[in-house]
DRENKE-322795 format. One record per residue (C-alpha): z negated, y, x. Coordinates in steps of 0.05 Angstrom, whole numbers, padded with zeros to 5 digits, always signed. Layout:
ZYX;...
//
This chain:
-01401+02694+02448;-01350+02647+02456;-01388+02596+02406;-01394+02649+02351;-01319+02652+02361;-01301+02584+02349;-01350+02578+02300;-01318+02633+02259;-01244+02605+02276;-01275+02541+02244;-01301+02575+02186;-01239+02613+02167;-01194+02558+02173;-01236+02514+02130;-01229+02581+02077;-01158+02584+02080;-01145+02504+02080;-01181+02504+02009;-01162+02557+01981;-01087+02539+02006;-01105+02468+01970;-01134+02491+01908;-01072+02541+01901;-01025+02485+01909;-01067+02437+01852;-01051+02491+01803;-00985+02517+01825;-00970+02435+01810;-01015+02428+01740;-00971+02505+01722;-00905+02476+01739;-00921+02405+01698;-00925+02437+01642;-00917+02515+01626;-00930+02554+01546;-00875+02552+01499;-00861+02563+01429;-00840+02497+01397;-00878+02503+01320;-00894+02567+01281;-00969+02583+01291;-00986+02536+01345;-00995+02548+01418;-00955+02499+01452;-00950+02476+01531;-00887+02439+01546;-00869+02393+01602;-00799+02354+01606;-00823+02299+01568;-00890+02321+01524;-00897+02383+01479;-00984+02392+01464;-00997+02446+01414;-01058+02466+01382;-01069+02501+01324;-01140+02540+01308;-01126+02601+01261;-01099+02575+01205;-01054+02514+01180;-01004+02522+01140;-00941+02468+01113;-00898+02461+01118;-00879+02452+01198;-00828+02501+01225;-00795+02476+01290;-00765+02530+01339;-00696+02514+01343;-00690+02523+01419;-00745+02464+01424;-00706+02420+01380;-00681+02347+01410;-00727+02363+01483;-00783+02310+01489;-00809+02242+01478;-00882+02254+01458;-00912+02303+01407;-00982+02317+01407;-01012+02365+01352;-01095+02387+01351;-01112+02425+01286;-01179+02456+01299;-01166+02514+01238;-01234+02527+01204;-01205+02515+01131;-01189+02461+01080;-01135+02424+01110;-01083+02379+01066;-01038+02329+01096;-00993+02282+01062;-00925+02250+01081;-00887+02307+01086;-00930+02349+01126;-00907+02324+01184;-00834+02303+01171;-00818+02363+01208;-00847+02348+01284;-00783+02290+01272;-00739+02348+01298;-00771+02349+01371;-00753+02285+01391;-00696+02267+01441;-00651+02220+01396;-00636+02178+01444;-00711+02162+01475;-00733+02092+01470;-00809+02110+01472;-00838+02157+01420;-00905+02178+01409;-00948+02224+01361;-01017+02246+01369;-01053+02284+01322;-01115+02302+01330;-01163+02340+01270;-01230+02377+01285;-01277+02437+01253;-01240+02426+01180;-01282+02449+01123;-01242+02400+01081;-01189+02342+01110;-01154+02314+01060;-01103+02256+01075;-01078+02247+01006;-01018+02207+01011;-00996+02131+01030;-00962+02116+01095;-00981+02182+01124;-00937+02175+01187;-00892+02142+01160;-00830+02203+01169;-00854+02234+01239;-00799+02198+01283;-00725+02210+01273;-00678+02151+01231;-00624+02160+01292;-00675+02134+01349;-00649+02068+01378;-00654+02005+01349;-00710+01981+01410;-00739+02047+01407;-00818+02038+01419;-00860+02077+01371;-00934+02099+01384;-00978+02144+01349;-01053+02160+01350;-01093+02188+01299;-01154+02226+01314;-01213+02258+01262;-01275+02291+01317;-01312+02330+01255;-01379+02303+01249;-01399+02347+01207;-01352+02339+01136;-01314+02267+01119;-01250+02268+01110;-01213+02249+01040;-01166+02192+01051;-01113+02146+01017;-01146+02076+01012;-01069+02067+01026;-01070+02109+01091;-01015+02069+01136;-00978+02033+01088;-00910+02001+01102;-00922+02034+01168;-00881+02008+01228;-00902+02022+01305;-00907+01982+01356;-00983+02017+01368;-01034+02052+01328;-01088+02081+01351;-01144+02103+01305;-01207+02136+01318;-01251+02174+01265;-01322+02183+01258;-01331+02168+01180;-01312+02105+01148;-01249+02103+01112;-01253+02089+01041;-01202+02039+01045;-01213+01965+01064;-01165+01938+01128;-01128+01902+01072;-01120+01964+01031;-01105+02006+01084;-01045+01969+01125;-01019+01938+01058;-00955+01926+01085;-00958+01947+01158;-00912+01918+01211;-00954+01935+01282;-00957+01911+01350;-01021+01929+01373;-01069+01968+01329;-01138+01991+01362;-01196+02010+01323;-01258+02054+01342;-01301+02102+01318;-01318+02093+01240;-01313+02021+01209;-01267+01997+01172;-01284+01947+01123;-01260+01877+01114;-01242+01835+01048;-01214+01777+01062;-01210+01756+00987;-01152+01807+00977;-01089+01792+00984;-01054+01824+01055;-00982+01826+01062;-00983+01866+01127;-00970+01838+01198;-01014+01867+01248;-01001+01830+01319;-01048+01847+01361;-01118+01889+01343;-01166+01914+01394;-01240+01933+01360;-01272+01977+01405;-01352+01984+01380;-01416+02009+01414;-01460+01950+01400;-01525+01914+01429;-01507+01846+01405;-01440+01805+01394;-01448+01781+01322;-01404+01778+01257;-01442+01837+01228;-01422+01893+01290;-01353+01855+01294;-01323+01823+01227;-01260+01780+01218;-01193+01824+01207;-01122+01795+01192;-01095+01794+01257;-01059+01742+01293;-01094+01767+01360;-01160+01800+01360;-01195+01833+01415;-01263+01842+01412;-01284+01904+01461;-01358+01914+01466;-01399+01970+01491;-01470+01967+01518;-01484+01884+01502;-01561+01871+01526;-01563+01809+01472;-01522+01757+01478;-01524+01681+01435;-01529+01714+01368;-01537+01659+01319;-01481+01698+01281;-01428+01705+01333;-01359+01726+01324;-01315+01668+01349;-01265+01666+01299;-01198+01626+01306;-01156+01690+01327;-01208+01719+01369;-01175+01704+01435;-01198+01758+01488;-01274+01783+01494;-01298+01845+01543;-01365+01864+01548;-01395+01916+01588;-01457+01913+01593;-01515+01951+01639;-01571+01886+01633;-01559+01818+01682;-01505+01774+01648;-01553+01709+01635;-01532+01632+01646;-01488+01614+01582;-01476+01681+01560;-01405+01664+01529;-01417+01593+01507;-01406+01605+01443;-01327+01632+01452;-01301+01553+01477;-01225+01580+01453;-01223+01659+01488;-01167+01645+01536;-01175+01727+01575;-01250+01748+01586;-01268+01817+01618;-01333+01834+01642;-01364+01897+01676;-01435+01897+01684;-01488+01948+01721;-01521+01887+01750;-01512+01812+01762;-01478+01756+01734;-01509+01691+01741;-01470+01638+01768;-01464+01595+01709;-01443+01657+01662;-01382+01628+01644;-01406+01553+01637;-01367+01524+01570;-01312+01569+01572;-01263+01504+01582;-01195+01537+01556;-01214+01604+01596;-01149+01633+01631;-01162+01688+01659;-01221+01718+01674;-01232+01796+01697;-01298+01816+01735;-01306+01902+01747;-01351+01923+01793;-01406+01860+01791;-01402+01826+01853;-01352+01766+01840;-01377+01693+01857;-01340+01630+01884;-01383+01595+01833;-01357+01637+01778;-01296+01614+01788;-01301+01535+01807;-01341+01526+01734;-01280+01544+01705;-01236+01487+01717;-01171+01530+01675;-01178+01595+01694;-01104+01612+01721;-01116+01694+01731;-01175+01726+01774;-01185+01806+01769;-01234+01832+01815;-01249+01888+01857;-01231+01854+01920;-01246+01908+01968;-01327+01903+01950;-01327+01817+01963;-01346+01811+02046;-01289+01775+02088;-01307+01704+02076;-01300+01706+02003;-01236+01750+02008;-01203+01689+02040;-01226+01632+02005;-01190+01671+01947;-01133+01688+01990;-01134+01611+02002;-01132+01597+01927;-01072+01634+01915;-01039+01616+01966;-01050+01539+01955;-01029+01555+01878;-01094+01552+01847;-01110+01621+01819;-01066+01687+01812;-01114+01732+01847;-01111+01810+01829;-01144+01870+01854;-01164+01919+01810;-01130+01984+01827;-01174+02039+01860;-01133+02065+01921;-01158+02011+01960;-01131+02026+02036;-01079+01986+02070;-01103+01911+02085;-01069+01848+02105;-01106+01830+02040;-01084+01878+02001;-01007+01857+02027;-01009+01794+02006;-01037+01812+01937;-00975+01860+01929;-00929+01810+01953;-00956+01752+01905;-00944+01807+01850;-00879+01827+01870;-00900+01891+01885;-00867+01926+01941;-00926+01910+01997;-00962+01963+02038;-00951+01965+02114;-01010+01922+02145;-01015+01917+02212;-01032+01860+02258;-01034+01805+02205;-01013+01755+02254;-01083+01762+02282;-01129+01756+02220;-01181+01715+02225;-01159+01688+02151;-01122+01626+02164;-01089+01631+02096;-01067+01708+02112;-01043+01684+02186;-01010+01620+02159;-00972+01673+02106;-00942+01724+02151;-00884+01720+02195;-00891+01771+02252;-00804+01781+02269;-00796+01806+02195;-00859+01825+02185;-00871+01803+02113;-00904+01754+02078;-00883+01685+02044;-00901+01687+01975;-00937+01638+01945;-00914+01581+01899;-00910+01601+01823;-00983+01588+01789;-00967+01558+01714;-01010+01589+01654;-01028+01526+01595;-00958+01556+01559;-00909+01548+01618;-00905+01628+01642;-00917+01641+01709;-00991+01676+01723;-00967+01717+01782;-00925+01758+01733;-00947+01798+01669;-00953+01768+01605;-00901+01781+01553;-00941+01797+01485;-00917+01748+01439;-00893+01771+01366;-00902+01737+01300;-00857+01748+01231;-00907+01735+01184;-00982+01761+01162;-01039+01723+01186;-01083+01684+01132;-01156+01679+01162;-01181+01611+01159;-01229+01587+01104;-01280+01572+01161;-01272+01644+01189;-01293+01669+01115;-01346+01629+01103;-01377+01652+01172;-01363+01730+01162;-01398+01720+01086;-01458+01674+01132;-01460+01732+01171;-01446+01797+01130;-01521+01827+01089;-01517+01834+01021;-01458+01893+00988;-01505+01958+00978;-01474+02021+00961;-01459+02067+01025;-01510+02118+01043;-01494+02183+00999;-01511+02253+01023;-01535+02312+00975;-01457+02332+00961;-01450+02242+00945;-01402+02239+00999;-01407+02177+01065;-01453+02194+01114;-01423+02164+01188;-01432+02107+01218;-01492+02104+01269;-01445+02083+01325;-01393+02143+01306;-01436+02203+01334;-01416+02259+01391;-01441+02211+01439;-01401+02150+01430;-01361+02161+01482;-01328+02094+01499;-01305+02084+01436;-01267+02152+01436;-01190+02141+01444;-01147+02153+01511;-01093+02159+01544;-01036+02108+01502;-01021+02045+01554;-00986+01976+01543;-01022+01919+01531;-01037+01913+01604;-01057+01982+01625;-00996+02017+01632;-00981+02090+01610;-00941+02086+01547;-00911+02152+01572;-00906+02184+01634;-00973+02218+01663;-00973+02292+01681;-00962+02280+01748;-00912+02219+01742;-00838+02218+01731;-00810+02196+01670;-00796+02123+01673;-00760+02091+01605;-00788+02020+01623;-00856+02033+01608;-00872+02007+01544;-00936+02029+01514;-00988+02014+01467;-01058+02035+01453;-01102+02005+01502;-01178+02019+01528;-01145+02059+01501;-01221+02026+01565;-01249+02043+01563;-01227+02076+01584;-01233+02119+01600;-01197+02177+01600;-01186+02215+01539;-01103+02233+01536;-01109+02289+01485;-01125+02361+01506;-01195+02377+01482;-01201+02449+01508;-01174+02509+01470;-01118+02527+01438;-01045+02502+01470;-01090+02513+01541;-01108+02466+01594;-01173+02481+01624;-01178+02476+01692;-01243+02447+01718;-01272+02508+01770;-01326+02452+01797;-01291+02430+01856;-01276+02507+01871;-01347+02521+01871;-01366+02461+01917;-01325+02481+01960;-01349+02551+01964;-01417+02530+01962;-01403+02486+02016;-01372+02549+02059;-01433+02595+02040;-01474+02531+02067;-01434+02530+02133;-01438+02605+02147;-01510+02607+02138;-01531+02551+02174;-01474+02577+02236;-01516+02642+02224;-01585+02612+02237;-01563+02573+02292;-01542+02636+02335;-01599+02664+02316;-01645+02613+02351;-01596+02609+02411;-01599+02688+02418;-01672+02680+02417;-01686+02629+02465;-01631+02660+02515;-01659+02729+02510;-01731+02694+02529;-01708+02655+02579;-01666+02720+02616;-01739+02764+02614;-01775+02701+02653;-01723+02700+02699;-01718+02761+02722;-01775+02792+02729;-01805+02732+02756;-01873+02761+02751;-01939+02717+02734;-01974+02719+02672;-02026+02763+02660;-02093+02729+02668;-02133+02730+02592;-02195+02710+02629;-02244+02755+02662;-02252+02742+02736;-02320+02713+02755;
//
């Protein structure tokens, strides 16, 4: 009896923990954000720095902002799902200008179309009114454009962002644009400009008078080669590939700009794999399996170098005689390798980083924050580690760590400390050698597939699957948010641009319906399921207890002999 008590006290304090957690989760997601009405038509959910609203009936222009919403937020994010011809041009959204605080340094738009009969984006520099003329002088500027129909390509302006000016764009579409790159950001003036989805062609015999920093082209592609990933007119590129299992194409893509490669890949990384990119100075990889040794042979002007999830190798990193930055999920190396990285970074060798996964309190982990100049977690007894170089670091009276000696990247900054994106005043001319290799590279101009209706079919990488390709969550050029998160505070020193927008990742625009926020229900049901399990399995448990007690008791007792089966002789 007394076990069938506790076992019920256990059962309904498990129930009431649960539930008391799950109420609390969405007590905090309803109190982030709650509905409002901030544009005619649209079902909005505000929070005190993001308005979302979603529109699904019917769109109409122009935009009518409530006045009470006026002047409130920092981020406007629009998804126009209506099942009718939509038309968009620059004045369609002029109107969403009248949302923003005027005095926020970090603007964003998001618009995001899907299940139009008809889009058409019929105007040059589309975005080109959405944020307010009285926003600060520094005032960052992001905005993300979204097209999810697979079913109807859009009609677009070859002109589409012309004479635009943002510090990030963030494009993702499933149909090419009829535009070429030079076409389209005739004129542009941005930071960091990400592509995914749908290709955008490149001519690199027209004349470009835009300056495009930084660009990030995120494709799903088995090979690295000029064909999957062309030459654009960027001062930086970034190539970002998705699903590699070839690599030493005799076509590859290492133009003069290209300086940063990642590759994720689910085959072994093979002996030479990046031989080919000699001038790369970052390189990310994330693979499902290993990565030989000598993967990185060749890469002599290699910086930094960024291994997720493969198991990371002292060899990986003694081939490269530059590399200044190591990224690495430290908690998954064994102790010995730990401190012989501790040891480089410490001795001023290599800026060692973990990647961020709530990784549990460490002396490592300590260090690495105090090397950063991060604010360090507690560690205990790291007086007493085994690690010389951890032991060596720590001063038990203060208990803190001496940081190590500044670590000097090839242009003088200092690799413990973030990278300031550099900016350029002028467009970028791609090299004669860089053109004769994309034309090497490049098959023959044919005419693009045609359906019955002689409109663009989409590209074969652009379908409902292509999921790391699809756009997320707007971070810096590092990984920060470009706004706050849902459950972070506002912070006006975070200064954002698309990232993976990795990979990402996680998507940052609601897909679910209308102004709402679905809240997933699996966790609930695990947890009930796991309850149900508990109950029964308490249940069955008695069960045999009672059983075996209540046989046991008639034995006892009557202490009679069995009946003989036999018949006496």
């Amino acid at each position: 009896m007394l076990r069938t008590a506790l076992l019920s006290l256990f059962l309904l304090v498990s129930l009431t923990t649960s539930t008391s957690i799950i109420r609390r989760k969405i007590s905090r997601r309803q109190a982030d954000s709650s509905y409002c009405h901030a544009i005619d038509g649209f079902e909005c959910k505000c929070s005190h720095y993001r308005v979302t609203c979603t529109n699904e009936r019917a769109f109409n222009a122009p935009i009518i902002i409530s006045q009470d919403e006026k002047n409130k937020y920092q981020s406007v994010e629009l998804v126009i799902s209506a099942i009718q011809d939509v038309q968009v041009d620059d004045r369609t959204f002029e109107p969403v200008k009248e949302l923003y605080k005027p005095d926020t340094d970090n603007a964003e738009f998001r618009v995001k179309f899907e299940k139009f009969t008809a889009l058409r984006l019929s105007s040059p520099g589309l975005f080109n009114r959405v944020f307010p003329d009285s926003l600060p002088s520094n005032a960052r500027k992001h905005i993300a454009l979204e097209i999810y129909n697979p079913d109807v390509p859009p009609h677009d302006d070859v002109h589409l962002f012309q004479n635009l000016q943002a510090d990030s764009l963030e494009l993702y579409a499933l149909y090419p644009f009829h535009g070429t790159f030079q076409q389209i950001f005739d004129g542009a003036n941005i930071k960091y400009l990400r592509l995914s989805g749908g290709e955008i062609r490149t001519d690199v015999s027209q004349p470009f008078s835009g300056n495009i920093h930084r660009l990030e082209l995120a494709k799903q592609a088995n090979t690295l080669s000029v064909r999957n990933f062309p030459v654009y007119p960027a001062h930086e590129m970034i190539i970002n590939a998705f699903y590699i299992s070839e690599f030493n194409n005799e076509n590859p893509p290492n133009y003069d700009n290209l300086g940063e490669l990642r590759v994720h890949s689910i085959e072994n990384i093979p002996a030479g794999a990046f031989r080919q990119y000699p001038n790369i100075h970052t390189l990310s990889v994330h693979s499902d399996k290993e990565i030989d040794p000598h993967a990185f042979d060749g890469l002599d002007r290699l910086e930094k170098l960024i291994i997720k999830d493969s198991k990371t190798n002292m060899e990986h990193i003694n081939n490269l005689p530059n590399v200044k930055e190591l990224e690495t999920n430290i908690e998954k190396l064994d102790a010995n390798l730990q401190c012989k990285l501790i040891e480089k970074l410490a001795n001023g060798q290599v800026a060692v980083q973990a990647i961020p996964n709530g990784r549990e309190c460490t002396c490592v982990a300590a260090y690495l924050d105090t090397a950063a100049g991060r604010a360090p977690c507690d560690a205990q007894d790291c007086d007493q580690s085994s690690c010389n170089a951890i032991k060596n670091s720590y001063n038990a009276e203060t208990r803190q760590f001496t940081p190590p000696p500044p670590i000097q990247r090839a242009d003088g900054t200092d690799a413990l400390r973030q990278r300031e994106p550099r900016l350029y005043t002028a467009p970028f001319q791609v090299s004669r050698q860089d053109q004769e290799k994309l034309n090497q590279g490049l098959p023959p101009p044919t005419q693009p597939p045609q359906t019955d209706e002689g409109e663009q079919r989409p590209d074969q990488d652009g379908d409902s699957q292509y999921n790391p390709d699809r756009p997320q969550e707007s971070r810096d050029e590092y990984g920060s948010s470009s706004v706050p998160s849902e459950n972070q505070p506002d912070t006006s020193d975070n200064s954002g641009v698309v990232g993976p927008i990795d990979g990402s990742s996680g998507n940052g625009t609601d897909t679910s319906g209308p102004g709402k926020r679905k809240m997933s229900w699996l966790p609930i049901i695990i947890i009930i399921a796991a309850i149900v399990a508990l109950l029964l399995i308490g249940l069955i448990f008695l069960l045999i207890r009672k059983k075996r007690a209540n046989k046991g008791y008639n034995q006892a007792a009557t202490g009679e002999p069995r009946p003989e089966t036999g018949a006496r002789a």
